[in-house]
PDB file with one MODEL, atoms N, CA, C and O in Angstrom:
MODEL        1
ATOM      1  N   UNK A   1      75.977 164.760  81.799  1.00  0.00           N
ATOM      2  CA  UNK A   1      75.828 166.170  81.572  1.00  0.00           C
ATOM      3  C   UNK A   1      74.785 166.698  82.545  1.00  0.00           C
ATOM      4  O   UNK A   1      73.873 165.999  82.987  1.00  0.00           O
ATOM      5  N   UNK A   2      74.998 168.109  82.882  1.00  0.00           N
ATOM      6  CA  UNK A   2      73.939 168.172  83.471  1.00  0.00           C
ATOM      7  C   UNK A   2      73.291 169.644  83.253  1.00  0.00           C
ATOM      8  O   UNK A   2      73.823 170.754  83.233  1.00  0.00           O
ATOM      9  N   UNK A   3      72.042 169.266  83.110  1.00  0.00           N
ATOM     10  CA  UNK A   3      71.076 170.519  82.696  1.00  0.00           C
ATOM     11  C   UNK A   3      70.153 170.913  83.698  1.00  0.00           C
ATOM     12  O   UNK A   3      69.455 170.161  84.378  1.00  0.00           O
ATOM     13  N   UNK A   4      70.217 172.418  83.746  1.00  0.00           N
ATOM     14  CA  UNK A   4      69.800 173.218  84.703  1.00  0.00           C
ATOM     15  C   UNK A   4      68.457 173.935  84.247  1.00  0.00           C
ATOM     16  O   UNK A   4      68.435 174.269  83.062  1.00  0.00           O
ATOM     17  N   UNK A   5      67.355 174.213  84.999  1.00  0.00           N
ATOM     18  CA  UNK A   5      66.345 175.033  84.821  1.00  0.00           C
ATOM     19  C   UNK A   5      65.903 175.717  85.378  1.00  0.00           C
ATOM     20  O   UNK A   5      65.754 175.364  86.547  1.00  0.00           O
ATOM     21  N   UNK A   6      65.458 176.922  85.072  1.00  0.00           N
ATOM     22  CA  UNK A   6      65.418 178.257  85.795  1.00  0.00           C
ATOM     23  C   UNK A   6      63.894 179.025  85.618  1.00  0.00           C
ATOM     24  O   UNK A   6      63.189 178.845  84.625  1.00  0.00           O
ATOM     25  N   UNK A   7      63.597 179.725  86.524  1.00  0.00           N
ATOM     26  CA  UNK A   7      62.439 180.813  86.586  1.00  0.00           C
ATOM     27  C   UNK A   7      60.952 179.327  86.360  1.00  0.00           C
ATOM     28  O   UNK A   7      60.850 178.154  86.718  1.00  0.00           O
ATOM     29  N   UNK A   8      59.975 180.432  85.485  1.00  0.00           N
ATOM     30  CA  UNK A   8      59.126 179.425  85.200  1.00  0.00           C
ATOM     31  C   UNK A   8      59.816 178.042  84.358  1.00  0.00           C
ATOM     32  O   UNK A   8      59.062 177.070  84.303  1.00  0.00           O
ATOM     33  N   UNK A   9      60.522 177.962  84.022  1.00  0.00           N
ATOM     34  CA  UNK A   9      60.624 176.601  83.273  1.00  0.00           C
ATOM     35  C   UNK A   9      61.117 175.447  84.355  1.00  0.00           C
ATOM     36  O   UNK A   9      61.143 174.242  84.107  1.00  0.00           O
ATOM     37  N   UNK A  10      61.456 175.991  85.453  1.00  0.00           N
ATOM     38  CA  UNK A  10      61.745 174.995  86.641  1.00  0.00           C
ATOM     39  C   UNK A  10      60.735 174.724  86.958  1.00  0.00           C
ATOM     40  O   UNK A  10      60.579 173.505  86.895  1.00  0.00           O
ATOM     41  N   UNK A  11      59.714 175.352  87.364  1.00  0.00           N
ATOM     42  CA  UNK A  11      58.126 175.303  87.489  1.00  0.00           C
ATOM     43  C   UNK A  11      58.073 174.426  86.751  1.00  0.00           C
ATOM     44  O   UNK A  11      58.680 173.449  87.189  1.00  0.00           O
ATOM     45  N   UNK A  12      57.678 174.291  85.903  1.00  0.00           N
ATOM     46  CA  UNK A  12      56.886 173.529  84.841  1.00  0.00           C
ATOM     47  C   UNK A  12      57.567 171.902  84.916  1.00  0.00           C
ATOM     48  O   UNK A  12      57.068 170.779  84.843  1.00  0.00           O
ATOM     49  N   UNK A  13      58.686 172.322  85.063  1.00  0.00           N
ATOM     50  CA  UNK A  13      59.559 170.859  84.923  1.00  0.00           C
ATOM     51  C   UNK A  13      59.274 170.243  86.200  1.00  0.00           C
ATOM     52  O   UNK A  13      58.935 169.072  86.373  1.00  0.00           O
ATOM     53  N   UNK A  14      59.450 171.187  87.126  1.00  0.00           N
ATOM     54  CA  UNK A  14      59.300 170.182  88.736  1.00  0.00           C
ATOM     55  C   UNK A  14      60.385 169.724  89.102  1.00  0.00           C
ATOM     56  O   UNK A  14      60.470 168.752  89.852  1.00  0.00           O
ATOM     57  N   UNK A  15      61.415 170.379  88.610  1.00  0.00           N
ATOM     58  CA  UNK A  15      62.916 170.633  89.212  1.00  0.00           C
ATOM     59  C   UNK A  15      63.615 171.226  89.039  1.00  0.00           C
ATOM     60  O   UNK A  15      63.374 172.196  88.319  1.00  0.00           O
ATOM     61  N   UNK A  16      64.666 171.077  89.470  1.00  0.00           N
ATOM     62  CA  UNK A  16      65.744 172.461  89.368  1.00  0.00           C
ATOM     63  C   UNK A  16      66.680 171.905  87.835  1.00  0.00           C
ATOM     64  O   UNK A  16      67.016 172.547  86.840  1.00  0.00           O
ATOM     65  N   UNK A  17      66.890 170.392  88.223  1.00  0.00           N
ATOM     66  CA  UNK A  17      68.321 170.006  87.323  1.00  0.00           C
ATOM     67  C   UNK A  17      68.021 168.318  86.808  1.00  0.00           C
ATOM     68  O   UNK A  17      67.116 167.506  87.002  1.00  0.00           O
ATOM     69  N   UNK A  18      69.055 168.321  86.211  1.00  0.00           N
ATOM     70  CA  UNK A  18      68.152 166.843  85.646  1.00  0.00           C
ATOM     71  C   UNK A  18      69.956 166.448  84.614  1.00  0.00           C
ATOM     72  O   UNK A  18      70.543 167.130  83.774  1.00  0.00           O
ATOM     73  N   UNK A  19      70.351 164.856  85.327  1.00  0.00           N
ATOM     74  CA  UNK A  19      71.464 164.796  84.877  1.00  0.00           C
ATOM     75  C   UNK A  19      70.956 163.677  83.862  1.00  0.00           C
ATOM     76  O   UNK A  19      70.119 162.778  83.944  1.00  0.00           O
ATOM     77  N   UNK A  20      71.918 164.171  82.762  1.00  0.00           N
ATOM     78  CA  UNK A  20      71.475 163.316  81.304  1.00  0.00           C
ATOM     79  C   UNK A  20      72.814 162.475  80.565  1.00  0.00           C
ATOM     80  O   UNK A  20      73.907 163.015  80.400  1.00  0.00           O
ATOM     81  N   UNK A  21      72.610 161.538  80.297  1.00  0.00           N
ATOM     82  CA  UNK A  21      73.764 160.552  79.997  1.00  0.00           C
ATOM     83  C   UNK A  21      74.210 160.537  78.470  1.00  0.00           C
ATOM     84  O   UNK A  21      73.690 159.685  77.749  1.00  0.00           O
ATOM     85  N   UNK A  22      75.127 161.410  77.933  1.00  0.00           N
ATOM     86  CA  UNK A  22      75.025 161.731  76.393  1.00  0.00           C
ATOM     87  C   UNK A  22      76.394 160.286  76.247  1.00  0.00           C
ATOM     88  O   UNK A  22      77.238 160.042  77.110  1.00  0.00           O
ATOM     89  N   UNK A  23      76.230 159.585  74.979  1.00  0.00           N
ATOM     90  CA  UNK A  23      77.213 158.761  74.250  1.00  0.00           C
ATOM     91  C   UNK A  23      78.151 159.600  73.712  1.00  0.00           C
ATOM     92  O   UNK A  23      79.350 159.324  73.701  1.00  0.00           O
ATOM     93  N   UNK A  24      77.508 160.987  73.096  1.00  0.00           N
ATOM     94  CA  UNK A  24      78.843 161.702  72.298  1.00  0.00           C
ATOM     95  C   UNK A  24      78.044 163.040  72.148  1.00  0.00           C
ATOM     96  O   UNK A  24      76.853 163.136  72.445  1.00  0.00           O
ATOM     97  N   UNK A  25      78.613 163.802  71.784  1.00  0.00           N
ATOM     98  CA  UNK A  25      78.684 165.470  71.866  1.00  0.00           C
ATOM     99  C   UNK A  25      77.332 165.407  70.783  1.00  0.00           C
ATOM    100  O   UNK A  25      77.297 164.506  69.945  1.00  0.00           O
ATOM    101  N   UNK A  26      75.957 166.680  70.886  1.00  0.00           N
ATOM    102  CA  UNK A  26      75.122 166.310  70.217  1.00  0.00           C
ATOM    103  C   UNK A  26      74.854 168.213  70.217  1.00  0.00           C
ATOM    104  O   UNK A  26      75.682 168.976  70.715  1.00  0.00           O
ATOM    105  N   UNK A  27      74.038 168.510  69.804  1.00  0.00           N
ATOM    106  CA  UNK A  27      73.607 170.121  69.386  1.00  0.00           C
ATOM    107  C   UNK A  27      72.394 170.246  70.626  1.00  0.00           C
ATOM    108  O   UNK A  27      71.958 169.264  71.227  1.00  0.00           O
ATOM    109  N   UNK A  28      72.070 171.286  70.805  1.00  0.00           N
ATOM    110  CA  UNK A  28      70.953 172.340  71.688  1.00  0.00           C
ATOM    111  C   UNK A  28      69.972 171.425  71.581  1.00  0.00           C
ATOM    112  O   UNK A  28      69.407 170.694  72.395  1.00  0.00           O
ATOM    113  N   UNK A  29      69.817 171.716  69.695  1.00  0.00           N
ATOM    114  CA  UNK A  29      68.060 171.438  69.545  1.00  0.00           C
ATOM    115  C   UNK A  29      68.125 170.048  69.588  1.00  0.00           C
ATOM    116  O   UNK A  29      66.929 169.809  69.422  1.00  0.00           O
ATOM    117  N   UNK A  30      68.797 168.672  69.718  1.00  0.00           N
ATOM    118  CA  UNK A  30      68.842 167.623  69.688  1.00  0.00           C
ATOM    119  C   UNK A  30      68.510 167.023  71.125  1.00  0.00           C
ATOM    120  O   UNK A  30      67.686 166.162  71.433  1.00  0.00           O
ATOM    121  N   UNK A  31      69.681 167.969  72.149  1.00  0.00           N
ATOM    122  CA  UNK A  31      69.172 167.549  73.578  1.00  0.00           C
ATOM    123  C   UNK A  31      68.147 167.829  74.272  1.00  0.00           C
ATOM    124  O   UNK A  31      67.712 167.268  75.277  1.00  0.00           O
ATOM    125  N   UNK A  32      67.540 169.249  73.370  1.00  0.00           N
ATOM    126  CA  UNK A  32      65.795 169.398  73.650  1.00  0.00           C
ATOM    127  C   UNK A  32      65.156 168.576  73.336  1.00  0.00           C
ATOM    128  O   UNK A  32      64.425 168.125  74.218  1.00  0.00           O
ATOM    129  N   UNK A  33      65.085 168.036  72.160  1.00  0.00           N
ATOM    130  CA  UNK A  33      63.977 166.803  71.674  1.00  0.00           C
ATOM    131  C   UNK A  33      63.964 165.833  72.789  1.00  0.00           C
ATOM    132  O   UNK A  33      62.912 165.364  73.223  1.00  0.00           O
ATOM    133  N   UNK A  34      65.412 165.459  73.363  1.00  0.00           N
ATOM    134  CA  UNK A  34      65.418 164.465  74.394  1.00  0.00           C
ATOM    135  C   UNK A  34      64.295 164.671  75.870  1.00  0.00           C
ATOM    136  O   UNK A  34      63.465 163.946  76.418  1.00  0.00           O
ATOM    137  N   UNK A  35      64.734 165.833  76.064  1.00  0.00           N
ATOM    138  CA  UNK A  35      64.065 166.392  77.622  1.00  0.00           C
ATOM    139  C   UNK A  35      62.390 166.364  77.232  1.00  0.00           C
ATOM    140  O   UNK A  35      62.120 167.134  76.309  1.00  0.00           O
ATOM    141  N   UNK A  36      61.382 165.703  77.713  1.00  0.00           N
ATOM    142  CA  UNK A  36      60.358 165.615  77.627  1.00  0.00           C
ATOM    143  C   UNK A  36      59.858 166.709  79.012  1.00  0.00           C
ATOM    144  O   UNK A  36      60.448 166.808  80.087  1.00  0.00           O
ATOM    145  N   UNK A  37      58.814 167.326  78.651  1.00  0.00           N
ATOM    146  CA  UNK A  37      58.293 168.127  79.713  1.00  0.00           C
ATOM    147  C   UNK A  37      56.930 167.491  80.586  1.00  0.00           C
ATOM    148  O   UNK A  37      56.216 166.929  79.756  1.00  0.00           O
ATOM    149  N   UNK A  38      56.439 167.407  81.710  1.00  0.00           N
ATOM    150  CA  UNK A  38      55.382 166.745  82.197  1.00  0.00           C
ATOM    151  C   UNK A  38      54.334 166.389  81.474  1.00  0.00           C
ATOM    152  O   UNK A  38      53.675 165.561  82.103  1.00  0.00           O
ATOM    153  N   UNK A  39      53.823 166.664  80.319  1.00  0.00           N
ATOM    154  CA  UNK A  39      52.701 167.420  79.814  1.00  0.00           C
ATOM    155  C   UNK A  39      53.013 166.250  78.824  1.00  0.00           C
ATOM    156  O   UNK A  39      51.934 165.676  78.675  1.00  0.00           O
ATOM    157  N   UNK A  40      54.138 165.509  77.943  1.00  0.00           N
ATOM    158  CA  UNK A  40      54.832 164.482  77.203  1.00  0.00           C
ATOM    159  C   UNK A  40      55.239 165.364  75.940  1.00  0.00           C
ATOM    160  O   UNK A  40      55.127 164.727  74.892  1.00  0.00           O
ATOM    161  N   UNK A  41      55.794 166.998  75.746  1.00  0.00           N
ATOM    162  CA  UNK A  41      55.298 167.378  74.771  1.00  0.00           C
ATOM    163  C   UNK A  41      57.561 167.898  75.152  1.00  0.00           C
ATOM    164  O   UNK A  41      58.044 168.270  76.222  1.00  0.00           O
ATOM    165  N   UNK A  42      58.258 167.693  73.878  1.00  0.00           N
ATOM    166  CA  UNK A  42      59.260 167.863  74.262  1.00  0.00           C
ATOM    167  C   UNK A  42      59.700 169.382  74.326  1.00  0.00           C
ATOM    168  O   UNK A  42      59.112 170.295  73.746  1.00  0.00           O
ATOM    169  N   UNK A  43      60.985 169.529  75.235  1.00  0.00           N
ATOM    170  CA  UNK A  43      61.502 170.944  75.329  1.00  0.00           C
ATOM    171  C   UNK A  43      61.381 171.786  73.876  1.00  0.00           C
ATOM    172  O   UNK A  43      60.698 172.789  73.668  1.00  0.00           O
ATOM    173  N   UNK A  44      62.270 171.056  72.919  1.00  0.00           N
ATOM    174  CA  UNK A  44      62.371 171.264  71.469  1.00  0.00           C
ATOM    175  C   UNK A  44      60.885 171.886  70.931  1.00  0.00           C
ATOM    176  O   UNK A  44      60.942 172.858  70.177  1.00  0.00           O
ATOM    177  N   UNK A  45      59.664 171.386  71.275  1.00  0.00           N
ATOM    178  CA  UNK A  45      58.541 171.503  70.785  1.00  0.00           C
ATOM    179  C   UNK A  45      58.508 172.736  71.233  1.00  0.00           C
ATOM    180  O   UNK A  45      58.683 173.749  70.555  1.00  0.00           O
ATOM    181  N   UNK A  46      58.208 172.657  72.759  1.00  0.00           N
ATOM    182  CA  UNK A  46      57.451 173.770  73.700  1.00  0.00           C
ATOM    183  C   UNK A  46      58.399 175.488  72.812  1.00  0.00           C
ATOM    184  O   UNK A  46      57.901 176.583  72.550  1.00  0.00           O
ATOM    185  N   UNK A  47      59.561 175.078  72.643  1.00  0.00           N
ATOM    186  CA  UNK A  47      60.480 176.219  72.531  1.00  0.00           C
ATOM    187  C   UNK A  47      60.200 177.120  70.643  1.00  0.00           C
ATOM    188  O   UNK A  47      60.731 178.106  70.131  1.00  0.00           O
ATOM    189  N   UNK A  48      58.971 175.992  70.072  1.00  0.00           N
ATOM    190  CA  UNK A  48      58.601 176.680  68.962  1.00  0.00           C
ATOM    191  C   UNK A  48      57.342 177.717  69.736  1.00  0.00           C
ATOM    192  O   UNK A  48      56.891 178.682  69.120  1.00  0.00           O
ATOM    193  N   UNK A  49      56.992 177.456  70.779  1.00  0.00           N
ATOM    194  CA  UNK A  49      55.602 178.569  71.340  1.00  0.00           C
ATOM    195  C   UNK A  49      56.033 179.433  72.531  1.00  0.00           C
ATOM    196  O   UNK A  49      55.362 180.433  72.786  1.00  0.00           O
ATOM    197  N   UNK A  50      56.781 179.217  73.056  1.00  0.00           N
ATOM    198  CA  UNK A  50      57.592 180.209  73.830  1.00  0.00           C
ATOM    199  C   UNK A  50      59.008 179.983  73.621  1.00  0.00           C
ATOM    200  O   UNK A  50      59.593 178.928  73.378  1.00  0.00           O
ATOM    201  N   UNK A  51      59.631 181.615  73.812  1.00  0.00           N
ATOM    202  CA  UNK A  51      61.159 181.348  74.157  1.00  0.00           C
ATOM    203  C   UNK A  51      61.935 180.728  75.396  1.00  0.00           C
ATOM    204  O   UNK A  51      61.659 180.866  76.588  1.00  0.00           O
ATOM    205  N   UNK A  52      62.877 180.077  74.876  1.00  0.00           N
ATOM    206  CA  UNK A  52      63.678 179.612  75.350  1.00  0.00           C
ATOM    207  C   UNK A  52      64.740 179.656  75.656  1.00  0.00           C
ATOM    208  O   UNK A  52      65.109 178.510  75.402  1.00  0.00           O
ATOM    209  N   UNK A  53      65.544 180.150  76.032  1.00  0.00           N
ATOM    210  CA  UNK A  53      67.381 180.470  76.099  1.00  0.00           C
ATOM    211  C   UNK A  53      68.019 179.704  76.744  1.00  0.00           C
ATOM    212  O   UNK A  53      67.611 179.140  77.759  1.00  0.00           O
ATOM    213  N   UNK A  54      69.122 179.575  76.237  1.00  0.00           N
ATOM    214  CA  UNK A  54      69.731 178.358  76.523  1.00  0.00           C
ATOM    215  C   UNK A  54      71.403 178.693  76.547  1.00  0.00           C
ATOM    216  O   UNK A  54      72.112 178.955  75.576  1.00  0.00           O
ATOM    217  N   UNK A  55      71.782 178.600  77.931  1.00  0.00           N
ATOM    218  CA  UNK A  55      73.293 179.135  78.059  1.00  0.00           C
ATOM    219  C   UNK A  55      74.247 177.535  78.486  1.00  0.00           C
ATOM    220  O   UNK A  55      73.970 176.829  79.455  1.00  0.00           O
ATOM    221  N   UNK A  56      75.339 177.263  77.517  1.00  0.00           N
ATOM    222  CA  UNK A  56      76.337 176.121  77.881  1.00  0.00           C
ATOM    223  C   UNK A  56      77.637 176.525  78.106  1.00  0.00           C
ATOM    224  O   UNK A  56      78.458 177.119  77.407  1.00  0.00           O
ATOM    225  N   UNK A  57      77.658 175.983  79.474  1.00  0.00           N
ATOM    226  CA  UNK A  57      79.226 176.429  80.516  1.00  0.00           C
ATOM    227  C   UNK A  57      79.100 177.896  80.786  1.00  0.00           C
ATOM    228  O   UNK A  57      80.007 178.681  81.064  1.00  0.00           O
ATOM    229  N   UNK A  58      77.526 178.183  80.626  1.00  0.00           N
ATOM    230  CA  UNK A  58      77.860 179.965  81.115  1.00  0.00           C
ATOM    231  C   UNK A  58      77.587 180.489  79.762  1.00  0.00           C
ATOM    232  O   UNK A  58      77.312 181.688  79.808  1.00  0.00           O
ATOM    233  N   UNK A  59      77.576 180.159  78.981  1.00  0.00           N
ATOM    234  CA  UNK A  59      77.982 181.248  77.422  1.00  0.00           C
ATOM    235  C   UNK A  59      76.418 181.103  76.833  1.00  0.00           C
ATOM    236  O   UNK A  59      75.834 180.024  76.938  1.00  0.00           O
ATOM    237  N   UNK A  60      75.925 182.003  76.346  1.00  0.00           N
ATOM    238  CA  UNK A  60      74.718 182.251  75.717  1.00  0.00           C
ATOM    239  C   UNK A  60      74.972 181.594  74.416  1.00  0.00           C
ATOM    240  O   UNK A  60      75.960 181.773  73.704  1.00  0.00           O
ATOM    241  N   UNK A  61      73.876 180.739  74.167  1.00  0.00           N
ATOM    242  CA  UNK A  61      73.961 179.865  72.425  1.00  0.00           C
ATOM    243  C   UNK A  61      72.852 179.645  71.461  1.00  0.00           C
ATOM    244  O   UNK A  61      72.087 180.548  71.801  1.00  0.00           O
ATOM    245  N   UNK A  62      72.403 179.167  70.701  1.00  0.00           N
ATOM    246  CA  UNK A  62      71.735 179.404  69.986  1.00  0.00           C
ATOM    247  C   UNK A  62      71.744 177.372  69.777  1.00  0.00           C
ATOM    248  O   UNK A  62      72.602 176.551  70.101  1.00  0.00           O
ATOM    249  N   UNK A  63      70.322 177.192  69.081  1.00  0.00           N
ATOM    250  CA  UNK A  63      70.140 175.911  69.267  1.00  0.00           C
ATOM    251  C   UNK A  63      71.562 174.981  67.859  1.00  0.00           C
ATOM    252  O   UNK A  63      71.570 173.868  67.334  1.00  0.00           O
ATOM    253  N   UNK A  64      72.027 175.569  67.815  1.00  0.00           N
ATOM    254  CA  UNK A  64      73.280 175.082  66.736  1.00  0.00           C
ATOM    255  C   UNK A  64      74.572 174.384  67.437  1.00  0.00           C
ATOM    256  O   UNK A  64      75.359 173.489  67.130  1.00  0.00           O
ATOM    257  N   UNK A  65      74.347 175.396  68.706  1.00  0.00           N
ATOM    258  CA  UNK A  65      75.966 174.865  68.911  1.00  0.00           C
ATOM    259  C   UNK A  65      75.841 173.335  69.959  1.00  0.00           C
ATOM    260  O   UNK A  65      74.896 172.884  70.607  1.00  0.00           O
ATOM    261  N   UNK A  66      76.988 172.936  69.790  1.00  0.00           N
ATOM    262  CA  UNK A  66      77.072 171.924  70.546  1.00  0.00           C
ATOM    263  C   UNK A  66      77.500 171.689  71.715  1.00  0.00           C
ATOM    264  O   UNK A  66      78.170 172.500  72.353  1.00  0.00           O
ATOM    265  N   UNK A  67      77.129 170.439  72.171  1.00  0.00           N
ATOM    266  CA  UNK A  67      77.503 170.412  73.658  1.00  0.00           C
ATOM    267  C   UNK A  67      78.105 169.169  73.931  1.00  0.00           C
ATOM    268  O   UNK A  67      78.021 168.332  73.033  1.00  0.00           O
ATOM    269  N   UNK A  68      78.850 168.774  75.244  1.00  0.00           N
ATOM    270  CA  UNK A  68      79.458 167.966  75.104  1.00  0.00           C
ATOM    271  C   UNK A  68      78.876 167.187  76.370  1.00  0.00           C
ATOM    272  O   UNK A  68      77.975 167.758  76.983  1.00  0.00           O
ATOM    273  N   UNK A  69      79.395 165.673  76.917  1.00  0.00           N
ATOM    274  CA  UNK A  69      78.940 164.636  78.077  1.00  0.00           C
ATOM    275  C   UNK A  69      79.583 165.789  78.808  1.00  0.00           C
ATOM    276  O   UNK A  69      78.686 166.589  79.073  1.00  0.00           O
ATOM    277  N   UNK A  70      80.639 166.180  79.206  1.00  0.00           N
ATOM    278  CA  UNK A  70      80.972 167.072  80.145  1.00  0.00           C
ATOM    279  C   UNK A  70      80.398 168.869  80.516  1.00  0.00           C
ATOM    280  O   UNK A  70      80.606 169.596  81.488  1.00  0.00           O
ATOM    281  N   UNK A  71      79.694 169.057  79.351  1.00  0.00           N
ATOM    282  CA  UNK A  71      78.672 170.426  79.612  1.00  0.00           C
ATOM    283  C   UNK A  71      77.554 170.347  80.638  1.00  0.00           C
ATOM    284  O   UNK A  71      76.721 169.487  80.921  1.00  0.00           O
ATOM    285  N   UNK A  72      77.934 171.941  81.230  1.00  0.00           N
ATOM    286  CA  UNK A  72      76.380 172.203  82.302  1.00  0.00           C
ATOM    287  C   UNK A  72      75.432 172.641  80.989  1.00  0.00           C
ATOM    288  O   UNK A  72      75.937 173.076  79.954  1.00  0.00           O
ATOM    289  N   UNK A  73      74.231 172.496  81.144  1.00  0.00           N
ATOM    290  CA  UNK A  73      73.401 173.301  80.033  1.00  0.00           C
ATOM    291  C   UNK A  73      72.257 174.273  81.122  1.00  0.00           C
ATOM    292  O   UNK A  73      71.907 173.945  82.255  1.00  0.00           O
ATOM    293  N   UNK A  74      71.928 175.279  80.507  1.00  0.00           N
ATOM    294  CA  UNK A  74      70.841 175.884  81.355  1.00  0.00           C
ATOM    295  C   UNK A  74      69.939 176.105  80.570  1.00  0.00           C
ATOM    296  O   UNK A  74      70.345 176.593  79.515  1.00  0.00           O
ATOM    297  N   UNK A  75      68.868 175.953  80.635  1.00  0.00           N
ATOM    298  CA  UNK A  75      67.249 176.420  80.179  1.00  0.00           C
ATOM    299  C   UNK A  75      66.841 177.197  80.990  1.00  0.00           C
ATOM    300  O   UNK A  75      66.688 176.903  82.176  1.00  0.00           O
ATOM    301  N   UNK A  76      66.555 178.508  80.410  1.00  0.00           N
ATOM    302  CA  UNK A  76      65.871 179.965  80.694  1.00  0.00           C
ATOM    303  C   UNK A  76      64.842 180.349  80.253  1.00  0.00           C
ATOM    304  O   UNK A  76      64.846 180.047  79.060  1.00  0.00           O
ATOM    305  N   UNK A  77      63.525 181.077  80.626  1.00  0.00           N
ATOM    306  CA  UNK A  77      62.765 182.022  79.786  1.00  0.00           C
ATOM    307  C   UNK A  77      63.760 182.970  79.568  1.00  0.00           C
ATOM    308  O   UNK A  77      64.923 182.755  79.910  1.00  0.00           O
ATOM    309  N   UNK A  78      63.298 184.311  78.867  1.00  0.00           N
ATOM    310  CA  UNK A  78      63.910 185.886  78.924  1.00  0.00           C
ATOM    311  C   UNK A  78      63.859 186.623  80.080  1.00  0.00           C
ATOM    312  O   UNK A  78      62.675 186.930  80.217  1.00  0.00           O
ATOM    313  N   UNK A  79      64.468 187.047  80.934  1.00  0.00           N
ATOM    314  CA  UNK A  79      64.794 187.859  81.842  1.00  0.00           C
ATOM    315  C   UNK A  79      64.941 189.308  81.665  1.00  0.00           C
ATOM    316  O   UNK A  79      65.816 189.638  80.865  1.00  0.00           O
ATOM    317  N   UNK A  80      64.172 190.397  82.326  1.00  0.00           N
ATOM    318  CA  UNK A  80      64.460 191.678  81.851  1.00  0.00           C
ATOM    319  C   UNK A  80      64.593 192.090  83.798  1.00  0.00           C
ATOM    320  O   UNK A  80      64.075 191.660  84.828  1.00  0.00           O
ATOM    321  N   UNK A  81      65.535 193.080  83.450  1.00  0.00           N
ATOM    322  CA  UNK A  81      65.722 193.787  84.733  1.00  0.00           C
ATOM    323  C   UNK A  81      64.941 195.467  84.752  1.00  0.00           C
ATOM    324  O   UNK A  81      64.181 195.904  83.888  1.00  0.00           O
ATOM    325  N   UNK A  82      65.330 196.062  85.795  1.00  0.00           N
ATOM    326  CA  UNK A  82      64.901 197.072  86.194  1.00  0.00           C
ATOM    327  C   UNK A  82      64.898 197.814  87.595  1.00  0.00           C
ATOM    328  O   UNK A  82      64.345 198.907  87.713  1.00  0.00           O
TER     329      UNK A  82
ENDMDL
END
């Protein structure tokens, strides 16, 4: 699978993308717990003190839905235009 990161959270991570080896289809907040951030403190955690958004295959989701070995995932802050 492979998960993408964007704006400051690429920052923080120290990359853009990061390919992850799932056994079987698992939820948002499950593959956050997995992703550890530099700091040893996991995505899942960090995302109770800042937001997080999180779009799979493109589609905006909520930490419920699931994802599959074949999903892109993206990790976002909030984005506002103008």
């Amino acid at each position: 699978m492979k998960v993408l990161f964007f704006a400051a959270l690429r920052e923080t991570m120290g990359q853009s993308e990061l390919e992850i080896l799932l056994e079987a289809p698992t939820t948002v907040a499950a593959l956050k717990s997995m992703i550890k951030l530099p700091n040893g403190e996991t995505l899942n955690a960090a995302s109770r003190t800042q937001t997080i958004m999180t779009a799979v295959d493109q589609e905006m989701v909520d930490d419920s839905a699931m994802v599959s070995v074949a999903s892109e995932v993206a990790f976002f802050p909030p984005v506002t235009g103008g």
